[in-house]
C-alpha positions in Angstrom: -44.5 154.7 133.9 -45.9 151.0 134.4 -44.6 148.2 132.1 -48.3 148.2 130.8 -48.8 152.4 130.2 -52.1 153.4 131.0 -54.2 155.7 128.5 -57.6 157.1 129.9 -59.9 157.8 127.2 -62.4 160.4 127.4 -65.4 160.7 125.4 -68.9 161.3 125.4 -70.3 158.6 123.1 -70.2 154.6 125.0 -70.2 153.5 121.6 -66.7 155.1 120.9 -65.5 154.3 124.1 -66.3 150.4 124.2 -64.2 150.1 120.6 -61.2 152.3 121.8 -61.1 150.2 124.4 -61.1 146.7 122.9 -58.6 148.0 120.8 -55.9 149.4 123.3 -56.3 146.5 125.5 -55.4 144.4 122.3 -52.6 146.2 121.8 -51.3 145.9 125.4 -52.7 149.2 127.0 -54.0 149.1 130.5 -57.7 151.2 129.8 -59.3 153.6 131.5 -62.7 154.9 130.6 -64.5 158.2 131.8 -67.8 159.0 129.9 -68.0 162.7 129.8 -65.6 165.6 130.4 -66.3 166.1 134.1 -65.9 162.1 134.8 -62.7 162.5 132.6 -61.4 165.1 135.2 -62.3 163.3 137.9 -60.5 160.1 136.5 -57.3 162.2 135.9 -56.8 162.6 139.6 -58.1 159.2 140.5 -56.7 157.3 138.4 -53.1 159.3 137.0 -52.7 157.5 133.8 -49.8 157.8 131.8 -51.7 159.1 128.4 -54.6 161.3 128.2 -56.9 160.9 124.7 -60.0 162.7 124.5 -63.0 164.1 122.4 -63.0 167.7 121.8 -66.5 169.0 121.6 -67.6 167.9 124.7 -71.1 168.9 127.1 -69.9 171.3 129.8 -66.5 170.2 130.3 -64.7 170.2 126.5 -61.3 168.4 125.0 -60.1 171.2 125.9 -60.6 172.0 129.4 -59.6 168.9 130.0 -56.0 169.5 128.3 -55.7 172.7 130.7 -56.2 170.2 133.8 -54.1 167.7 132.9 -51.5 170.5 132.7 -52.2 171.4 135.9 -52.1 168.1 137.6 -49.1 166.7 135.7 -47.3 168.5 132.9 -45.5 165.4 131.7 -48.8 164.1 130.4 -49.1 163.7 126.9 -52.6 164.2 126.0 -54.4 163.8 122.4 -57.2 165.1 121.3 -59.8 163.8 118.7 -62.2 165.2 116.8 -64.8 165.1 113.7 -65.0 169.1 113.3 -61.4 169.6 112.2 -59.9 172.8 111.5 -56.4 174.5 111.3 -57.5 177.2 113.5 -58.3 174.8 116.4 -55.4 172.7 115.4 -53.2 175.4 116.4 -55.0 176.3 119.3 -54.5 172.8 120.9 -51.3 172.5 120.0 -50.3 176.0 121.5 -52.0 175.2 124.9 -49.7 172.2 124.7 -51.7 168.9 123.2 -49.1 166.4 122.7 -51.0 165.7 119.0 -54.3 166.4 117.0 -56.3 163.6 115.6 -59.0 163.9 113.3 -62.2 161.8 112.9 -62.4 159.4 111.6 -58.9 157.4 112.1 -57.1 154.4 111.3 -56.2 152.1 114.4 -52.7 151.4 113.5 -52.6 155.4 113.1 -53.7 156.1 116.7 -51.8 152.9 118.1 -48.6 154.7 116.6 -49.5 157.9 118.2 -49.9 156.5 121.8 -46.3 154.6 121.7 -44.9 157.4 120.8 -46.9 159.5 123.3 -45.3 156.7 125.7 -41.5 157.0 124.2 -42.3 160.5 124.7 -43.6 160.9 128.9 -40.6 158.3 129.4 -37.9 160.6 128.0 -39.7 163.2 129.9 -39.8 161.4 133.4 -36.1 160.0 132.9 -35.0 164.0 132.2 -36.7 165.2 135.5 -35.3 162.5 137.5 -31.7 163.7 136.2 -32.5 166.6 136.6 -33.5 166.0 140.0 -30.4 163.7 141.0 -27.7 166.8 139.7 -29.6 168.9 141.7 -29.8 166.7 145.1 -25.9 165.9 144.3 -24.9 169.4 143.8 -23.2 168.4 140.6 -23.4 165.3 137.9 -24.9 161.9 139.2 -22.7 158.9 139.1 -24.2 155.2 137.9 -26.6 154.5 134.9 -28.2 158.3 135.5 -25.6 159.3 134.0 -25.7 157.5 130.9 -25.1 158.6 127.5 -28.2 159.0 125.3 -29.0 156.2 122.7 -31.2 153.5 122.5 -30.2 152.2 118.8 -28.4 148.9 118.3 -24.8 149.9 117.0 -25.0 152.8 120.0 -25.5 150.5 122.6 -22.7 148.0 121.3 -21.2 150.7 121.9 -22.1 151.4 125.3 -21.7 147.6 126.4 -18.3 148.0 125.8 -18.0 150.9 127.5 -19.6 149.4 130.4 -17.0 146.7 130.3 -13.7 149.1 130.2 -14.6 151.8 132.1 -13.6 150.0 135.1 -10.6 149.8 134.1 -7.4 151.6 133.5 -7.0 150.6 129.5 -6.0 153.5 127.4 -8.8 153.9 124.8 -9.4 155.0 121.3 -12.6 156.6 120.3 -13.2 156.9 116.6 -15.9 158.7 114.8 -17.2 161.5 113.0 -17.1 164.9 114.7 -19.6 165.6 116.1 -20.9 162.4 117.2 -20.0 162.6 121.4 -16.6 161.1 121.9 -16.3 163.5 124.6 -19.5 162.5 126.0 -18.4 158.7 126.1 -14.9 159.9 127.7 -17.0 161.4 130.2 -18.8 158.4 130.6 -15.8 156.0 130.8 -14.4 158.5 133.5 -17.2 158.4 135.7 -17.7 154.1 135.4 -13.8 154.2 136.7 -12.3 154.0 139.8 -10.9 157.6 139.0 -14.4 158.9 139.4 -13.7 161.3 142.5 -10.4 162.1 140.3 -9.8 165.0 137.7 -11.5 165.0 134.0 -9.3 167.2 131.4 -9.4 167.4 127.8 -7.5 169.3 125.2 -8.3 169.2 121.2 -4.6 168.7 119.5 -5.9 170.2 117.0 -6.8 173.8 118.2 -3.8 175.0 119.3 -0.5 175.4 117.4 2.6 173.3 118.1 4.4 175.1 120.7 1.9 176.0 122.8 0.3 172.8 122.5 3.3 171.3 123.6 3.5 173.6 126.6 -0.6 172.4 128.0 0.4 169.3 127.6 3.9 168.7 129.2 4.1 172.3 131.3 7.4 174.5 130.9 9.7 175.9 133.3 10.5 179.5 133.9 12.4 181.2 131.0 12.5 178.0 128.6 10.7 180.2 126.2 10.1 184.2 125.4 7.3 184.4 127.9 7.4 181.7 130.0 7.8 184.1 132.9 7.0 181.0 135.8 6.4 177.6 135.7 3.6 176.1 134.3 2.0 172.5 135.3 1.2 170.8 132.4 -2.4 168.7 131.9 -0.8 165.6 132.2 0.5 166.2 135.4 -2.8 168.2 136.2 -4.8 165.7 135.6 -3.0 162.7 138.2 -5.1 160.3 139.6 -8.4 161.1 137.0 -8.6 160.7 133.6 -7.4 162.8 130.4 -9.2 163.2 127.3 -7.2 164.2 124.1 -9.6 165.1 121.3 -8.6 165.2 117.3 -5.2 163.1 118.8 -4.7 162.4 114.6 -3.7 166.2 114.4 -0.8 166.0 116.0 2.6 167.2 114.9 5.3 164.4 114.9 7.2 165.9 117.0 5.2 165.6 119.8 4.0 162.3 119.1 7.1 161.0 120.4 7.0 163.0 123.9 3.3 161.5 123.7 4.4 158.1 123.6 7.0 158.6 126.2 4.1 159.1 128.5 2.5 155.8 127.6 5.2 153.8 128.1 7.0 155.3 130.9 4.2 157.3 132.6 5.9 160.2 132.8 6.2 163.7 131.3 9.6 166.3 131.0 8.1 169.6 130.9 9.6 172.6 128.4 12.9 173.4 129.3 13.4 170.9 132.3 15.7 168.1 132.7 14.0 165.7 135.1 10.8 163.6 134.5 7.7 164.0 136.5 5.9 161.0 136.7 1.9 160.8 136.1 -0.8 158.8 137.1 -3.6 159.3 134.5 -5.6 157.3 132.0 -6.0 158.3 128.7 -8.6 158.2 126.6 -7.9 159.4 123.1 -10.2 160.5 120.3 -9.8 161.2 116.4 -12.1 161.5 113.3 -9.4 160.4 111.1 -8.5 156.7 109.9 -5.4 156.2 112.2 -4.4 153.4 110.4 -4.7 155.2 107.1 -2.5 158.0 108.5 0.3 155.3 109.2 0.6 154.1 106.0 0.8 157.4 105.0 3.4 158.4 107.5 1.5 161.0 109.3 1.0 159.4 112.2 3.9 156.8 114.4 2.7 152.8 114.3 4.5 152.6 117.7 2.4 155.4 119.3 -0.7 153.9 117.8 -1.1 150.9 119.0 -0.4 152.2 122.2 -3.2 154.2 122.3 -5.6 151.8 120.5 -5.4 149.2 123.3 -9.2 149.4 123.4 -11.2 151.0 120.3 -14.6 151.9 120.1 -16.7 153.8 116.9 -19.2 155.7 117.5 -21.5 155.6 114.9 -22.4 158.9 112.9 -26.2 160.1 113.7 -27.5 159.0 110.5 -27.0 155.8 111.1 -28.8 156.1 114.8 -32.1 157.1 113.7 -33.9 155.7 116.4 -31.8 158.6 118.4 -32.9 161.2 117.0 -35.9 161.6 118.9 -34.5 161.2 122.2 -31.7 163.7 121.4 -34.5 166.7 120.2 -36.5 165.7 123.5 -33.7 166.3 125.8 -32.0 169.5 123.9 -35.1 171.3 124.1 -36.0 170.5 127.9 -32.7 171.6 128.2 -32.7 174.9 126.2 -36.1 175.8 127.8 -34.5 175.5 131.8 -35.9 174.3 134.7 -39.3 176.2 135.3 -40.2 176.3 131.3 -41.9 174.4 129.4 -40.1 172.7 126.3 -41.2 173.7 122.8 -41.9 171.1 120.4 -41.5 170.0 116.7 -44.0 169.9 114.4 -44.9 166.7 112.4 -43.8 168.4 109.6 -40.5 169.5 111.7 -40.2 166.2 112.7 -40.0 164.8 109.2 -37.5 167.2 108.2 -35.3 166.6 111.1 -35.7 163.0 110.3 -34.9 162.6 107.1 -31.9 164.9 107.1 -28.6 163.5 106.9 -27.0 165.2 109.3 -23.5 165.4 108.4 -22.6 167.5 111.8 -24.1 165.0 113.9 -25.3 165.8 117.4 -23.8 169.2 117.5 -25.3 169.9 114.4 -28.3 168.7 116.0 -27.9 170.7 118.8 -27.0 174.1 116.8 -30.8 173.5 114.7 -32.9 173.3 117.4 -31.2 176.1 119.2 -31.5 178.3 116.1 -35.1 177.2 115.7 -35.9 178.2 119.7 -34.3 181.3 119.2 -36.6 182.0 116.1 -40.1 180.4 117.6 -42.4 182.5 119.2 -45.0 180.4 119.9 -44.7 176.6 121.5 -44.2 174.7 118.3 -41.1 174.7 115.7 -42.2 174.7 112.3 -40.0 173.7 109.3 -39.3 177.1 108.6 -37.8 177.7 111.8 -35.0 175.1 111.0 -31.7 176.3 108.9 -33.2 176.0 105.5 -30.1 173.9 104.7 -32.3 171.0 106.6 -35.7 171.9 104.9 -34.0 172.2 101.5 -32.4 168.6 101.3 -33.3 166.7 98.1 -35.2 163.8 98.6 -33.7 160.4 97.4 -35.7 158.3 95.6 -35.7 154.7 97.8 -34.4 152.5 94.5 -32.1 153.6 91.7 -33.6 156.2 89.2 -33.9 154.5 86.0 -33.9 155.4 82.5 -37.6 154.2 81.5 -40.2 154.8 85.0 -42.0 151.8 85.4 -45.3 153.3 86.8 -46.4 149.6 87.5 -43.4 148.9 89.4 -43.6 152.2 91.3 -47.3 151.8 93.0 -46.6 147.7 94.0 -43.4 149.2 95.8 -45.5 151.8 97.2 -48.4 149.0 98.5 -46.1 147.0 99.6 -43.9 149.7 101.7 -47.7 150.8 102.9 -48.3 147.0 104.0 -45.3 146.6 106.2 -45.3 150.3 107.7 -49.3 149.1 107.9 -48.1 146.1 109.9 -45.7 147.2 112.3 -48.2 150.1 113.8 -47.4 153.0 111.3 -43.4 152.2 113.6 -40.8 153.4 110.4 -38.1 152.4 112.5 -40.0 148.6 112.4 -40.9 148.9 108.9 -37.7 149.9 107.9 -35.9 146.4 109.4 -38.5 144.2 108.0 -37.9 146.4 104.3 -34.3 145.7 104.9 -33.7 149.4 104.2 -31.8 152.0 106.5 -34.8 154.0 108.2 -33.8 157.5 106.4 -34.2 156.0 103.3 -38.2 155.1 104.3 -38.3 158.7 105.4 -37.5 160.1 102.1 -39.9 158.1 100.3 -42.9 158.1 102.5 -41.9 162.4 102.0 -42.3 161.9 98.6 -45.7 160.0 98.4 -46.8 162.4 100.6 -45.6 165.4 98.0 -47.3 163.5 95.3 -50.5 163.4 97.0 -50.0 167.0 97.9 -49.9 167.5 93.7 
């Protein structure tokens, strides 16, 4: 897509066409006009714009119509339709046949101007996913370079990344804290491939998945007969993964014991396997990971200070999904291109989806994220994911109120706070991830409350 996305807008009325226009430009759209169905059609091929918005009830050549062409020509289109004669039953017929949103007559401008950069946000994720798609396929496995780069646009992500950027280069041992759930795999993948141990090995292990002994034995290796049922030698990860990089997952889990065989390895680079007598030595980076407070567990005496800092040489956090709002529609984009394969076509959230998924907590993080929308595919039958196709634990999450509840309601107080939240999200182009900054409230608090006006006016 240009740096100025084009939207062709396609209408049978100049009158309409003339304002849409002066309106898009305004907001830094390069316009294209077609008059007409059949000129819209003809301006699709001629002129391949990025968005698509256009009247329904159309002479000869309908909203419609034109949807199924633009389909044809270039599925990654996001087109809108528009329309005065409303209904649910057309609603859900555009929406099946794939119209990236429904807009009735008549609408506000900051309304559709909010539609359109997220139809924008939306073709980019898709063009980014096809060009990945298309680089695995060329390479015959994963891309190297920035294709390969972990999703995540929000601020304390790409801190994140920056970092990343910096030490993957390198051979630092690195610490990656964070809820589970949250991709501290994904970024040890990522660190792997910015290395110079690229073309090397990438193993992992979870310490805490498999009990002590034979945890002990994947890690280090054994020798024949050290143990009942050590029938042959066994190479351990460590020595598995030489020249590459190894990722140890849940590293806060464990036992003592092995700590201090751990620690051996990251000050003399080496390993004794079960049983043996002689050291092997090992050329591997490590990257360890943990959802526990490290520190914590020191003071406690649960985990060793000396093998601590050793492994927290470099640390990074990755921040839990709630916090990384503006994520969350880039992670539902490319989970459901991916669940739907190569040669079908995505479904899609509802609005109403949409808002549920956004204002959940999400105390799973991307996994949990990832188990949803998979349970919602598996229960859609048509294109779209409705609410009730989520776990209901999603649908069912109590909406916070955005200030404290107080004894006495203020009714007063409650409808300035609501006109003034109105204003802002007003301002910044119906963008809550905008609004939310210039509130000075986290974005999933806005959610819940813009959920609640809309239950009031529901009432």
């Amino acid at each position: 897509m240009s740096q100025q996305p084009s939207v062709l807008i396609i209408d049978d009325e100049s009158g309409i066409l003339d304002t849409l226009r002066i309106l898009l430009k305004k907001e830094g759209f390069e316009v294209i006009v077609a008059q007409g169905g059949k000129a819209g059609l003809e301006a699709i091929r001629s002129a391949t714009p990025d968005i698509v918005l256009t009247d329904v009830r159309m002479p000869q050549v309908t909203g419609l119509d034109v949807l199924q062409a633009v389909k044809e020509f270039d599925a990654m289109t996001p087109v809108i339709l528009m329309t005065a004669q409303a209904s649910l039953q057309s609603a859900i017929q555009a929406v099946n046949a794939g119209a990236f949103y429904y807009l009735q007559k008549p609408f506000a401008n900051d309304e559709l101007v909010a539609i359109l950069r997220r139809a924008c946000e939306f073709r980019q994720i898709r063009v980014e996913n096809k060009q990945l798609k298309n680089e695995i396929r060329r390479a015959g496995g994963a891309p190297r370079g920035n294709i390969t780069r972990p999703i995540g646009k929000s601020k304390r992500f790409l801190d994140v990344l920056k970092l990343a950027e910096q030490v993957g280069p390198t051979d630092s041992t690195v610490l990656v804290g964070g809820e589970s759930g949250t991709g501290k795999e994904v970024l040890a993948h990522y660190l792997h491939e910015a290395s110079l141990r690229a073309d090397g090995p990438f193993l992992s292990i979870n310490c805490g998945a498999l009990p002590e002994t034979l945890l002990e034995s994947e890690l280090f290796g054994h020798v024949k007969g050290s143990f009942t049922g050590a029938v042959r030698d066994k190479q351990g990860l460590f020595a598995a993964a030489r020249g590459g990089t190894f990722f140890m997952d849940e590293v806060g889990e464990m036992p003592a014991s092995l700590q201090v065989k751990l620690l051996r390895v990251l000050q003399q680079r080496e390993v004794i396997p079960v049983g043996a007598t002689d050291a092997i030595p090992v050329d591997v980076r490590i990257i360890a990971a943990t959802n526990r407070d490290l520190e914590e567990e020191v003071r406690r005496g649960n985990f060793r200070s000396d093998l601590f800092y050793r492994l927290n040489v470099i640390a990074m956090d990755l921040p839990p999904l709630r916090d990384r709002r503006d994520d969350l529609i880039l992670f539902v984009d490319a989970f459901l291109q991916e669940m739907a394969g190569e040669d079908d076509d995505p479904k899609a959230l509802s609005s109403e989806a949409m808002d549920a998924v956004m204002v959940y907590e999400w105390p799973g993080n991307v996994r949990e994220l990832q188990n949803a929308l998979e349970h919602a595919v598996v229960f859609t039958k048509g294109s779209l994911i409705e609410p009730h196709h989520l776990p209901v634990r999603i649908t069912s999450q109590k909406k916070e109120p955005l200030v404290a509840d107080r004894a006495q309601p203020n009714p007063a107080l409650d409808l300035i706070e609501r006109a003034y939240i109105m204003f802002v999200l007003q301002a910044e182009g119906g963008n809550k991830t905008r609004a939310a900054e210039v509130l000075g409230i986290d974005p999933s608090t806005l959610y819940r409350k813009l959920s609640r006006y809309e239950g009031d006016e529901a009432n």
